[in-house]
C-alpha positions as CSV (number, residue, x, y, z in Angstrom):
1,X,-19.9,66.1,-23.3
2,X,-16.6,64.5,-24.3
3,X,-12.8,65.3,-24.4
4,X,-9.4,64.8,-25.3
5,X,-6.2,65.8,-24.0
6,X,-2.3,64.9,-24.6
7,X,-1.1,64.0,-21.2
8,X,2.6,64.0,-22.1
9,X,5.0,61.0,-21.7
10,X,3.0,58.7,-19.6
11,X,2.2,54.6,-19.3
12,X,-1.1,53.3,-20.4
13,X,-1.9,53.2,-16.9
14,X,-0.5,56.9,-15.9
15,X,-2.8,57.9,-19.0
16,X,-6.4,56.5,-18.1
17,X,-5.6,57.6,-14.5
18,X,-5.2,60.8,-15.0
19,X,-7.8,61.1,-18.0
20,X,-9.9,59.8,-15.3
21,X,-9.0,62.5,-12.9
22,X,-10.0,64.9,-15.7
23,X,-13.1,64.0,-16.4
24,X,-14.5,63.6,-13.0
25,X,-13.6,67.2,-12.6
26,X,-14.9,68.2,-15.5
27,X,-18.4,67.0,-15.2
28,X,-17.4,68.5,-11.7
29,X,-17.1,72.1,-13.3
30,X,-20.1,71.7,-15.2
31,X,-22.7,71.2,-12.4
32,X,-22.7,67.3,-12.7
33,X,-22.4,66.2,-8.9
34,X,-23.4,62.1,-9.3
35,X,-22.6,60.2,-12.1
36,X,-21.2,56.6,-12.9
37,X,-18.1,55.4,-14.4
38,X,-17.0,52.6,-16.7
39,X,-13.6,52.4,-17.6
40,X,-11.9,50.1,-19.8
41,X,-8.8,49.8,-17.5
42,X,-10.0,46.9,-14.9
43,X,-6.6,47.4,-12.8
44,X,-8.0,51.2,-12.0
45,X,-11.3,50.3,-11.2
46,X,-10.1,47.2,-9.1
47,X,-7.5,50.4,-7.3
48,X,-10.8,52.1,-6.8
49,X,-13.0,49.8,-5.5
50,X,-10.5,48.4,-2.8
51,X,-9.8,45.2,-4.0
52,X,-6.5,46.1,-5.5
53,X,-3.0,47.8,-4.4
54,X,-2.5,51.2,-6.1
55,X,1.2,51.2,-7.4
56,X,3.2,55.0,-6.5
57,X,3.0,55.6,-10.2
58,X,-0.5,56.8,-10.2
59,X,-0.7,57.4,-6.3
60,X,-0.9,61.3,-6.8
61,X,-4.0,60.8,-9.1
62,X,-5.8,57.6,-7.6
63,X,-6.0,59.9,-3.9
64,X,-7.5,62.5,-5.7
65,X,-10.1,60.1,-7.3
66,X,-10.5,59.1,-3.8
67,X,-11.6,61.9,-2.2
68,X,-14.3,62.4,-5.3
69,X,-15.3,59.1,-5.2
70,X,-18.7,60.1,-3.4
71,X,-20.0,61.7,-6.3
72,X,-19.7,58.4,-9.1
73,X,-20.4,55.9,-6.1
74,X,-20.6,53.1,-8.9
75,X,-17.1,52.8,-11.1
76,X,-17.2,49.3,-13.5
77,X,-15.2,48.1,-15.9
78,X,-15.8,47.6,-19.7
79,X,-14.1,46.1,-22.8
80,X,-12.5,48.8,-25.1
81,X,-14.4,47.7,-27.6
82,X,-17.6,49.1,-25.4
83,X,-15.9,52.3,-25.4
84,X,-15.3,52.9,-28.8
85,X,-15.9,56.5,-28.4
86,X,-13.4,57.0,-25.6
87,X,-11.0,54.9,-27.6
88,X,-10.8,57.2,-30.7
89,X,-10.7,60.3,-29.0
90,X,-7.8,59.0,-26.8
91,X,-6.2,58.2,-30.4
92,X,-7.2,62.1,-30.7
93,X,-5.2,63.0,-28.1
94,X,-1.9,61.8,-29.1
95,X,-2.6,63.4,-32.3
96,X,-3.6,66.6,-31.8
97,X,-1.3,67.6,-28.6
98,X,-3.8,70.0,-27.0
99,X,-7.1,69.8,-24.7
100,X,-10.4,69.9,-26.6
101,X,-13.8,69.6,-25.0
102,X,-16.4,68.7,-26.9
103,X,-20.4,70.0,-26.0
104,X,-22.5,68.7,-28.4
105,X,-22.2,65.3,-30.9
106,X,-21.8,67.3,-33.8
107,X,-18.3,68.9,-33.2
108,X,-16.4,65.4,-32.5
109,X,-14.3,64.5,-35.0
110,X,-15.5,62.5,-37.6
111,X,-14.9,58.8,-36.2
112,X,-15.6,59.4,-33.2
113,X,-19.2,60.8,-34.1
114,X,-19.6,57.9,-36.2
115,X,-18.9,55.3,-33.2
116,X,-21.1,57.8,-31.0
117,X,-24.2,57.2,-33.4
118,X,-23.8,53.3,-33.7
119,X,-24.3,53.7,-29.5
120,X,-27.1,55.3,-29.6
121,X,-28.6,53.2,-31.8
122,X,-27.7,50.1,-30.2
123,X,-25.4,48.6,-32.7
124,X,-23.1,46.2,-30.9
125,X,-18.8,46.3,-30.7
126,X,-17.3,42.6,-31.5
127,X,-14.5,41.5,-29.2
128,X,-12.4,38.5,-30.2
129,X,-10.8,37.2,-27.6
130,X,-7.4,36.2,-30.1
131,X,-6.1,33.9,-26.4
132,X,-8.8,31.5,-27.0
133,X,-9.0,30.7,-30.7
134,X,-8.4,26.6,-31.2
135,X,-7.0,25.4,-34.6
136,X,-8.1,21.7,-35.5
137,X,-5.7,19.6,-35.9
138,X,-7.0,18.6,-38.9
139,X,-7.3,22.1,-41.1
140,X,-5.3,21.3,-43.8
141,X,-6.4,24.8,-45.5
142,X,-3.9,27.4,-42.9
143,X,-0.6,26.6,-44.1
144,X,2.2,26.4,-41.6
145,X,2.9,29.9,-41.5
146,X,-0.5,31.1,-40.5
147,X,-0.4,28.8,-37.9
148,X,2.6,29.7,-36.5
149,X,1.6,33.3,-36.7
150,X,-1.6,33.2,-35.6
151,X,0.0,31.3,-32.1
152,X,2.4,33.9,-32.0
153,X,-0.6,36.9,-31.8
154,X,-2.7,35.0,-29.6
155,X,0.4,34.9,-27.1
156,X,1.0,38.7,-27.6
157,X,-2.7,39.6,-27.3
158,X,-2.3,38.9,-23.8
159,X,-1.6,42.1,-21.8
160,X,-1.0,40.7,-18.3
161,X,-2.1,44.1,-17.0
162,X,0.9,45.7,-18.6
163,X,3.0,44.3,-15.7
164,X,4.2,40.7,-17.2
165,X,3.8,39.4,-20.4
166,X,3.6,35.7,-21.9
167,X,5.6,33.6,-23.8
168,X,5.5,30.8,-27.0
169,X,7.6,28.5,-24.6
170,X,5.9,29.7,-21.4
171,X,3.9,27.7,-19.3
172,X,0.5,26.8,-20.1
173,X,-2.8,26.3,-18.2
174,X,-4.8,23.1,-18.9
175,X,-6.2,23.5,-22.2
176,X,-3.2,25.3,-24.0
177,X,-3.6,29.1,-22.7
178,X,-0.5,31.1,-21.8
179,X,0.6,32.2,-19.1
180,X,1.6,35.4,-17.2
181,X,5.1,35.8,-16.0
182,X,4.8,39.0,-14.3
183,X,7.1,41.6,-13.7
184,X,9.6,41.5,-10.5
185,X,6.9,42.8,-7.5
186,X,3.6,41.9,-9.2
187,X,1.6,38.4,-8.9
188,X,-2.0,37.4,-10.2
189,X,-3.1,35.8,-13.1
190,X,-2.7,39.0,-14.7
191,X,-0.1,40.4,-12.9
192,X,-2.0,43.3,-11.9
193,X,-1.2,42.6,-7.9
194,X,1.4,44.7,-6.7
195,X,3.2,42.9,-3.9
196,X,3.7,44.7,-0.6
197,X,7.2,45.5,0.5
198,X,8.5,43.7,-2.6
199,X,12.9,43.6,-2.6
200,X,13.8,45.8,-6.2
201,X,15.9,44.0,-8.1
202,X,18.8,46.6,-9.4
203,X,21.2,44.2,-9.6
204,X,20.7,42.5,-13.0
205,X,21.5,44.2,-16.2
206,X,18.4,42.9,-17.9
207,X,18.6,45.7,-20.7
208,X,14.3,45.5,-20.7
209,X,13.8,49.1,-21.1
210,X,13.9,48.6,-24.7
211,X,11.1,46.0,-24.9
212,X,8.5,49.0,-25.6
213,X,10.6,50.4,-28.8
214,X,10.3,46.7,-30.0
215,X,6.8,46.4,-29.4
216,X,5.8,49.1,-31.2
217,X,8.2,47.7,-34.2
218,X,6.3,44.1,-33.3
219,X,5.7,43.1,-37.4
220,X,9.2,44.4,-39.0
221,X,11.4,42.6,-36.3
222,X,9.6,39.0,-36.4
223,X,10.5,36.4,-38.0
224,X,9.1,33.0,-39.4
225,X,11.3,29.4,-39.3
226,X,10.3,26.7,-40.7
227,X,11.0,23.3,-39.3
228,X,13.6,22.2,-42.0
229,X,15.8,26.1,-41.9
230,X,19.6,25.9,-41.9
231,X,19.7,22.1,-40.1
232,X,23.3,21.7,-41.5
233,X,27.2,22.8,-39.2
234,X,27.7,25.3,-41.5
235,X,26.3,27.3,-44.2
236,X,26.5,26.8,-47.9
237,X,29.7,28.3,-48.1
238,X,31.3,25.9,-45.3
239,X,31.6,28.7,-42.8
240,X,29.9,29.2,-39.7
241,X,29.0,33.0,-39.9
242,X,26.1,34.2,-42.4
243,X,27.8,36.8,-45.1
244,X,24.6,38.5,-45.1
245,X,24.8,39.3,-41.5
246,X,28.5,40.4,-41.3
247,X,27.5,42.7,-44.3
248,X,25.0,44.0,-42.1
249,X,27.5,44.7,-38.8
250,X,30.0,46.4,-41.0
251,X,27.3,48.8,-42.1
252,X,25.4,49.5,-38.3
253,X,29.1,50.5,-37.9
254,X,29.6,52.6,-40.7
255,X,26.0,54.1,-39.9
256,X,26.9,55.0,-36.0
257,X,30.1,56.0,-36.3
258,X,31.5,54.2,-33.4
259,X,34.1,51.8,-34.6
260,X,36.4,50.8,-37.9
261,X,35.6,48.4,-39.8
262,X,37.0,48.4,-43.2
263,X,40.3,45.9,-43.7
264,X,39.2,44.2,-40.2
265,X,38.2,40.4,-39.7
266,X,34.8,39.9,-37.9
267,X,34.3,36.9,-35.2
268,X,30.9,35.9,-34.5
269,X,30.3,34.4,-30.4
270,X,27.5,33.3,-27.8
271,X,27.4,36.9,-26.5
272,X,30.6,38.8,-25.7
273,X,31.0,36.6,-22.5
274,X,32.4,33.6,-25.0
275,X,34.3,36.4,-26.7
276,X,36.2,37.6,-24.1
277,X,37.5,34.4,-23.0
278,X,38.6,33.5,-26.7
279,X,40.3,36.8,-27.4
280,X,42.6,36.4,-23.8
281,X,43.5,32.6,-25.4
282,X,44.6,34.2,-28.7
283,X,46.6,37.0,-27.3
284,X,48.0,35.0,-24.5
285,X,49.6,32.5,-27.5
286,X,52.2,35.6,-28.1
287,X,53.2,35.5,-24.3
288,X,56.7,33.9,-23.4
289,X,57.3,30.9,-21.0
290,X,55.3,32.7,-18.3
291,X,51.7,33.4,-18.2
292,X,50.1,36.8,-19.6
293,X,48.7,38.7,-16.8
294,X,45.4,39.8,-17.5
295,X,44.6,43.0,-15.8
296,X,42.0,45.7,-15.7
297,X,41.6,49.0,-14.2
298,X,39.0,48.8,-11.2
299,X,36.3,49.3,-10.9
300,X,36.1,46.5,-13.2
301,X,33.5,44.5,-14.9
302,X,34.0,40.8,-12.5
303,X,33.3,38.7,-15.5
304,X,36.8,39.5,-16.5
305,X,38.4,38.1,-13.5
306,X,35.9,35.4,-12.5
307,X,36.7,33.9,-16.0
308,X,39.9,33.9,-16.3
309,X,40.1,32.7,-12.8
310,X,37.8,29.7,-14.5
311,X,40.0,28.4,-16.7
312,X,43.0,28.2,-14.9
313,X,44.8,28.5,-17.8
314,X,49.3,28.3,-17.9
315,X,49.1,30.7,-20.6
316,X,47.3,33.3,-18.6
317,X,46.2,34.6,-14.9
318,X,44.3,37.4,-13.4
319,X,47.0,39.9,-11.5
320,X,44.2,42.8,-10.6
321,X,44.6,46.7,-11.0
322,X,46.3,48.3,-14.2
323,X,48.0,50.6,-11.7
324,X,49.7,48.2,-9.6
325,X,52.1,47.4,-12.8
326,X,52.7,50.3,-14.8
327,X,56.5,50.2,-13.9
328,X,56.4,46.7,-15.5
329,X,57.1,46.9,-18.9
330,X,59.2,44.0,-19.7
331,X,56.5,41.5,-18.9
332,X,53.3,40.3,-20.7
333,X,50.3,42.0,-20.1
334,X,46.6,41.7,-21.6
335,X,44.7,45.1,-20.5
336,X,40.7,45.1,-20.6
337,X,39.5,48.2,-21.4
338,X,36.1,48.9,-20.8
339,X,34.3,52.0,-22.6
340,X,32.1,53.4,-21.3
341,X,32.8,51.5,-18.2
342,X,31.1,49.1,-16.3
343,X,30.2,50.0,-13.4
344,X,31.0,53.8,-13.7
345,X,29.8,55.0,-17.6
346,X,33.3,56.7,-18.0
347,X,35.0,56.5,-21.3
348,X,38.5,54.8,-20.8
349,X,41.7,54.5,-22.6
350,X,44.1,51.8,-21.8
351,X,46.9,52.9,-19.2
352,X,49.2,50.3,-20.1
353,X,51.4,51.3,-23.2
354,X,54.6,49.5,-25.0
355,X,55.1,46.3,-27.4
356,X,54.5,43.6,-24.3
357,X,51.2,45.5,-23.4
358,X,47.8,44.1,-25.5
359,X,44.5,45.3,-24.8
360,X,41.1,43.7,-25.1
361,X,38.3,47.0,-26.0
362,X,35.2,45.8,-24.7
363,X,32.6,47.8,-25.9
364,X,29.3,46.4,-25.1
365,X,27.4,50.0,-24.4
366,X,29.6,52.3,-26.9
367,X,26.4,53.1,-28.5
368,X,24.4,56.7,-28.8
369,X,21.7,55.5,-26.3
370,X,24.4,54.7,-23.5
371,X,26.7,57.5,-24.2
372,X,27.9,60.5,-26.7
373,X,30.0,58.6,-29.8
374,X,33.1,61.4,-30.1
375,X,34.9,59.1,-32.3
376,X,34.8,55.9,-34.3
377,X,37.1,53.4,-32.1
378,X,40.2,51.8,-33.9
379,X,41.8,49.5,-32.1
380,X,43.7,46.1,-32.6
381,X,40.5,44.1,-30.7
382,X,36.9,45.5,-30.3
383,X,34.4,43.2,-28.7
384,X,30.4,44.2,-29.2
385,X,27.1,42.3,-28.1
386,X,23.5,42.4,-29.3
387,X,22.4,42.3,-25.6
388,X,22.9,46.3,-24.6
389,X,22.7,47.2,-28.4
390,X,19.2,46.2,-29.1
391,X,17.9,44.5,-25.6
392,X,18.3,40.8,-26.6
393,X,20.0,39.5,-23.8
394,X,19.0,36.2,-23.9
395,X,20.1,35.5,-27.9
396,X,23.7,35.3,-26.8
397,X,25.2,37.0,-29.7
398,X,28.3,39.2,-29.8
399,X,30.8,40.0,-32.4
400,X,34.7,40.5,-32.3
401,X,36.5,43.0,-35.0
402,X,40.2,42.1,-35.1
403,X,43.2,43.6,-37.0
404,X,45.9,41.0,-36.7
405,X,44.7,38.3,-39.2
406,X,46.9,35.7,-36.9
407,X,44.7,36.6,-33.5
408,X,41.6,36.4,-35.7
409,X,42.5,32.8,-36.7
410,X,43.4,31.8,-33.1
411,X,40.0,33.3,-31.9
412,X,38.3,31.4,-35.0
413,X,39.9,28.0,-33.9
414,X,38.8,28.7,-30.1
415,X,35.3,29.5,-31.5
416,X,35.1,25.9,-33.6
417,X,36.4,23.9,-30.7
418,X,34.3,25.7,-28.3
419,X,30.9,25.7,-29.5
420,X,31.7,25.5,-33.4
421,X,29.5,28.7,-34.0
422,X,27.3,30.5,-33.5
423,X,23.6,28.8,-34.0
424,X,21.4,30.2,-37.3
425,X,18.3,30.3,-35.4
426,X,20.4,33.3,-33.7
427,X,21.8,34.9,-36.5
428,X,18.9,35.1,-38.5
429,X,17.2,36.7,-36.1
430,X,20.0,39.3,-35.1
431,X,19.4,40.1,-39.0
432,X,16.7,40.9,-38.7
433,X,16.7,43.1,-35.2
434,X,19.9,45.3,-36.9
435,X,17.4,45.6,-39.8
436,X,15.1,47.6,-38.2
437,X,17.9,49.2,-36.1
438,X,19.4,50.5,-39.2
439,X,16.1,51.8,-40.7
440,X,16.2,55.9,-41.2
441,X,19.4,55.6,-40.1
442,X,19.4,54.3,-37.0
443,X,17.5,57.4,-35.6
444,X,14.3,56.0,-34.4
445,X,15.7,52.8,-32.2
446,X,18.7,55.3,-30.7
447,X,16.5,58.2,-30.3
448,X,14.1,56.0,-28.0
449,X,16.8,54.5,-26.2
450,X,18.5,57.7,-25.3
451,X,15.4,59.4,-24.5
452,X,14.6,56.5,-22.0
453,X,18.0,56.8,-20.3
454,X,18.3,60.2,-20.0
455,X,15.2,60.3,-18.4
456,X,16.4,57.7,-15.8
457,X,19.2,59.2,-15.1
458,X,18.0,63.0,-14.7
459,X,15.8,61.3,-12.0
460,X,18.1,59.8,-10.3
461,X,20.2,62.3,-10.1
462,X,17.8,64.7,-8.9
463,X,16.9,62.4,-6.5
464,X,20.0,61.8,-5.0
465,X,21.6,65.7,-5.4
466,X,19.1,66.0,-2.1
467,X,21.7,63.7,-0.1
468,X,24.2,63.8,1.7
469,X,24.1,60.7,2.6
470,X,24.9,59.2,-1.3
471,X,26.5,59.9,-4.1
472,X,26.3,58.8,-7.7
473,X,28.9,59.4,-10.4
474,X,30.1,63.0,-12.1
475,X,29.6,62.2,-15.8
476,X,29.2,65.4,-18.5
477,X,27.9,66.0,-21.7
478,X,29.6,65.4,-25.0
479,X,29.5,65.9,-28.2
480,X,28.4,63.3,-30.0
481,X,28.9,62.5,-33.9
482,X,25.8,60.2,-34.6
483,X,23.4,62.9,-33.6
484,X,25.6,65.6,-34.5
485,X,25.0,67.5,-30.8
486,X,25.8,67.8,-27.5
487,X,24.4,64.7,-25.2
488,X,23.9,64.5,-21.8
489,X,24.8,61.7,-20.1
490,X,23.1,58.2,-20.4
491,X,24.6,55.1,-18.5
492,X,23.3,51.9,-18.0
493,X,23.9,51.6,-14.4
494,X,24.4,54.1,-11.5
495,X,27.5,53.9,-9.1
496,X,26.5,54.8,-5.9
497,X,28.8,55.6,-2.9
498,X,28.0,55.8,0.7
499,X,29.9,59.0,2.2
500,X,28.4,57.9,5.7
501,X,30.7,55.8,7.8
502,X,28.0,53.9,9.6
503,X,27.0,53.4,5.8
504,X,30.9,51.8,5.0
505,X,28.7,48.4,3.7
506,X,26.8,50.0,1.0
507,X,25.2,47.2,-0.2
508,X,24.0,45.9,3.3
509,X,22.4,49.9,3.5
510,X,20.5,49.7,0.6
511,X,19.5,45.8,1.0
512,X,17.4,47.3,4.3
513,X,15.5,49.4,2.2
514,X,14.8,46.7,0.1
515,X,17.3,47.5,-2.8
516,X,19.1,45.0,-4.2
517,X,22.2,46.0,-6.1
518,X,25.7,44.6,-6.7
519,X,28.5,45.4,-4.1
520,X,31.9,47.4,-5.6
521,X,33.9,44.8,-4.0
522,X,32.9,42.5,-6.5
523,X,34.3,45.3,-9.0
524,X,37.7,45.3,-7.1
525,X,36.7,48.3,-5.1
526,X,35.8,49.2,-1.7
527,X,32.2,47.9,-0.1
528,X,31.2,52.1,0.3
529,X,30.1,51.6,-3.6
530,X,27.3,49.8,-5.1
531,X,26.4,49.5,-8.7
532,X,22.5,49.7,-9.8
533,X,21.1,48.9,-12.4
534,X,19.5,51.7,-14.8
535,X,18.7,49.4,-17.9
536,X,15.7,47.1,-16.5
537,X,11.9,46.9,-16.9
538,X,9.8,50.2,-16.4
539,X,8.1,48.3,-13.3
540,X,11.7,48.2,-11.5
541,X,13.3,51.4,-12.4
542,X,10.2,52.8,-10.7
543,X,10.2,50.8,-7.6
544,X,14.1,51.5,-7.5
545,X,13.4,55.1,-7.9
546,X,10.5,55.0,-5.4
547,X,13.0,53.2,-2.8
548,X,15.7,55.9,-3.3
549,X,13.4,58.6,-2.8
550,X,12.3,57.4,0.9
551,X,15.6,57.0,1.6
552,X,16.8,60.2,0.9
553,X,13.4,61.7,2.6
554,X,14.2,59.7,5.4
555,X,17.5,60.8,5.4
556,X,16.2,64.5,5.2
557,X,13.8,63.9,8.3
558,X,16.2,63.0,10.3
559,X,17.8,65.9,9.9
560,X,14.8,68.0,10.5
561,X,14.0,66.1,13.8
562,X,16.9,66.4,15.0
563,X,17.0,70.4,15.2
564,X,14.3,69.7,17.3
565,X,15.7,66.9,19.4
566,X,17.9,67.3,22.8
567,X,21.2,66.5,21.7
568,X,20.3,67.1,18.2
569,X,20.8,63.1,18.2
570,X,17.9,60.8,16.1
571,X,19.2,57.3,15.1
572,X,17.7,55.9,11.9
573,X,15.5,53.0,13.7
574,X,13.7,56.0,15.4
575,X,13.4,57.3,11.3
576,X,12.4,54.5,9.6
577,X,9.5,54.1,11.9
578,X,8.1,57.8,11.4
579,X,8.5,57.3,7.8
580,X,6.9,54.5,7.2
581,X,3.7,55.2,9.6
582,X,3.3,58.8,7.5
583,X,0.4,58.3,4.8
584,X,2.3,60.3,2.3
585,X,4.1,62.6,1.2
586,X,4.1,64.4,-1.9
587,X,6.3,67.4,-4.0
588,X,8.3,67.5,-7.3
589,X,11.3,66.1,-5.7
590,X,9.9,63.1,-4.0
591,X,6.9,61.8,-6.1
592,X,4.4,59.7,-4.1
593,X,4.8,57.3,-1.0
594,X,3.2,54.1,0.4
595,X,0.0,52.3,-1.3
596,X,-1.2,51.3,2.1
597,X,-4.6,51.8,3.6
598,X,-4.7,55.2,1.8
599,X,-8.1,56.5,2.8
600,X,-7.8,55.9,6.5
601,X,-4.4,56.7,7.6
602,X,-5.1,60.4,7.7
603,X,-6.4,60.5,11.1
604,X,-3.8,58.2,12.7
605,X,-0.8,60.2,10.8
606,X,-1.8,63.9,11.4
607,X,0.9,64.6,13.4
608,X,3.4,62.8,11.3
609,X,2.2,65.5,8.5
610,X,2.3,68.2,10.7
611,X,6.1,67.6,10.8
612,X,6.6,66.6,7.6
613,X,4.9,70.1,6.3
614,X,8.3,71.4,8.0
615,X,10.2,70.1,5.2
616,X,8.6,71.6,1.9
């Protein structure tokens, strides 16, 4: 008896659970009451022989497994390669969409029965472990390029549990083998060990939820250096930006729809950080005797104020809100405007107007998988950054489109004196990335990235609609031009408020539930708000969204017990210790809680479920 069965959107781990799940109750149905089980997923089998933490993504279906667990008393791991069959007909699933049980070896599909005969008749499955290959020093037949390739697979053969990952300049073990770095909350050689009561990191804007799309693109987005590529200033032409690549912006443009390009200059910089900085010291050379105020309207990325605090320039100075000088229009002023915003996703216009006002546009998430494109931009100074287009944070590249040919020859000079370009290592490989960003028209890498944010945010927003006790920003749908269609909404970060005023420190709230985000003062704001980041790893976003949820249950239980309480009075201390001594709870709302001592907690916590029944 075999099957297959499309489980929907789900991890590799979500997937073997709950393939699992179904076929223990399936030989269940079918009169099979003991059996064994290998499975090829050693963190499930470590979950369900006790050795291991479940994480809450699979909670839901490891407890069930649990309370089977008497009838396959023996569960072992094996390679995939020992479980060809199962592999194939998982490759079925994905395929085909639709459950299919299969009762005799004839009616599997045609691989599958193939790999099911070579079992039976004991013909063995070869596993090369790619980690452990050695190359002699001495093999003068693999040219460099094979080498260098074959180190790269051998460091992304290592799956680290699907929690971590390794790294060509990670560290090594004695002997030359990678690695792990694992994953925020997870430890172990293979970063399969959740750690308990981990701190969630949603403060950084590590734009990581894009490292599966590029996976899956793994062969069309390497690319090979030799030793000897580009070791020169400047390239062949004498300039310090590759034609090739600028050709290549002004069509990702063209192709998205969300800025002008045509009769523009284009500015290459270490990330948009260096660009920013360069484009306040080229407009600030138009000010008069006294300094350009630099402004925003708040909330406020901080980099803008913390940088030009930095160079305590006498050209220019940081003088706050937009809206503390719009009666001001006979002095200087350099406006960032931010669209869609950070911290808030809204789309902003600038708010100050006349010949002595200038504005920087810094659009680092204008693109289809952050928000709807209603219109190509065209403005006087556009800022972009390969870090929230395509997830490459740590290549440092960013690009400036510029009207006035004067301001693009100041930011040019600022650019050579600074760092004098950008390095070639970097733009080759951001030539390559926007090549396979561009390929079928940008629809496949923009399709995943909005389908991955709009899926974060309908969470969170669910989650949060149950409170009273936070908020999260209003944003609507738009039309948008690139997919020709009404999108919903898809920031990169939440902005949280706290309406409670016990809660007036937002961040020092969330920080005791173990959620670390980044406080709205530092976005020239009140401390009721806290920004969170939405654009992270899979692992965080689902400890973050694990974290919210017991807050907001907790929140909703204190509620409950206090209709039941003299005074109607229950402080949160009283709460938090009720919640966190209940087993767990469970509905559509509020997913799965707590990975501790599942399978004898029951007892202790009836009572706590008794009350907790109340709610649902």
């Amino acid at each position: 008896m075999a099957f297959s069965c499309n489980f929907g959107i789900a991890s590799s781990m979500q997937a073997k659970a709950r393939a699992l799940l179904f076929g223990v109750n399936l030989c269940l149905q079918r009169g099979f009451d003991a059996f064994d089980v290998e499975l090829d997923s050693f963190v499930i089998v470590q979950i369900l022989n006790m050795t291991s933490q479940c994480p809450w993504s699979i909670y839901k279906e490891v407890q069930q497994l649990v309370g089977l667990v008497s009838h396959f008393p023996r569960i072992r791991h094996c390679y995939r390669q020992a479980n060809q069959v199962a592999d194939i007909l998982a490759n079925e699933d994905c395929r085909q969409g639709h459950v299919e049980i299969y009762l005799a070896a004839s009616a599997l599909p045609q691989l599958a029965r193939g790999a099911y005969h070579l079992d039976r008749i004991g013909v063995a499955s070869i596993r090369v472990d790619k980690a452990l290959i050695i190359h002699s020093s001495n093999n003068s037949d693999l040219g460099w390029s094979r080498k260098a390739s074959e180190e790269a697979e051998a460091v992304a053969s290592l799956s680290c549990s699907g929690h971590g990952r390794a790294y060509l300049d990670g560290f090594v073990l004695d002997g030359g083998k990678p690695i792990c770095e694992c994953n925020s909350c997870y430890t172990g050689l293979d970063c399969s060990q959740l750690v308990p009561d981990c701190v969630v990191d949603a403060d950084s804007g590590n734009p990581i939820f894009l490292e599966p799309f590029w996976r899956q693109n793994a062969a069309t987005s390497a690319i090979m250096m030799a030793g000897w590529h580009r070791m020169g200033y400047e390239f062949e032409d004498g300039s310090l930006i590759s034609k090739e690549l600028e050709k290549k912006i002004r069509k990702l443009h063209a192709t998205v729809g969300n800025a002008v390009t045509e009769g523009r200059y284009i500015v290459f910089g270490a990330g948009s950080t260096q660009l920013l900085n360069a484009a306040v010291h080229a407009l600030a050379a138009d000010a008069s005797s006294s300094p350009a105020k630099v402004v925003a309207s708040a909330p406020y990325y901080p980099v803008y104020k913390s940088q030009t605090d930095l160079f305590e320039s006498a050209k220019f100075k940081f003088e706050g809100h937009t809206s503390s000088w719009m009666n001001s229009s006979s002095m200087n002023f350099i406006e960032f405007v931010t669209s869609p915003n950070n911290p808030d996703g809204q789309l902003k216009k600038a708010f100050l107007q006349g010949l002595n006002a200038k504005q920087i546009y810094d659009l680092a998430y204008y693109w289809p998988h952050y928000t709807a494109i209603p219109s190509p931009m065209d403005k006087d100074l556009m800022i972009f950054t390969l870090s929230k287009l395509t997830g490459h944070a740590g290549s440092r590249f960013g690009w400036a489109i510029i009207k006035n040919k004067a301001v693009y020859e100041r930011m040019v000079n600022y650019m050579d004196l600074n760092t004098y370009g950008v390095s070639r290592e970097t733009q080759l490989r951001t030539l390559k990335l926007l090549s396979v960003v561009l390929e079928g028209n940008g629809k496949q890498m923009f399709s995943f990235g909005y389908e991955a944010m709009r899926f974060r945010w309908e969470k969170l927003s669910k989650i949060l609609s149950a409170s009273k006790r936070f908020s999260i920003q209003q944003l609507t749908p738009q039309q948008c031009t690139f997919s020709n269609e009404v999108r919903a909404p898809t920031p990169a970060f939440a902005w949280i408020k706290c309406e409670k005023e016990e809660d007036k420190d937002c961040h020092a709230t969330l920080s005791a539930a173990k959620i670390i985000g980044r406080a709205g003062h530092v976005f020239g704001v009140d401390s009721t708000y806290v920004r969170l980041s939405l654009v992270n790893g899979k692992d965080d976003f689902e400890l973050l969204q694990h974290r919210l949820e017991m807050l907001v249950f907790q929140e909703r239980l204190v509620n409950l017990m206090a209709e039941f309480t003299p005074g109607g009075h229950v402080t949160r201390k009283s709460n938090f210790t009720v919640a966190l001594n209940a087993t767990y709870v469970s509905d559509e709302n509020f997913g799965y809680y707590t990975n501790q001592e599942m399978a004898s907690e029951d007892s202790r916590n009836s009572h706590v479920q008794e009350t907790l029944q109340t709610l649902y």
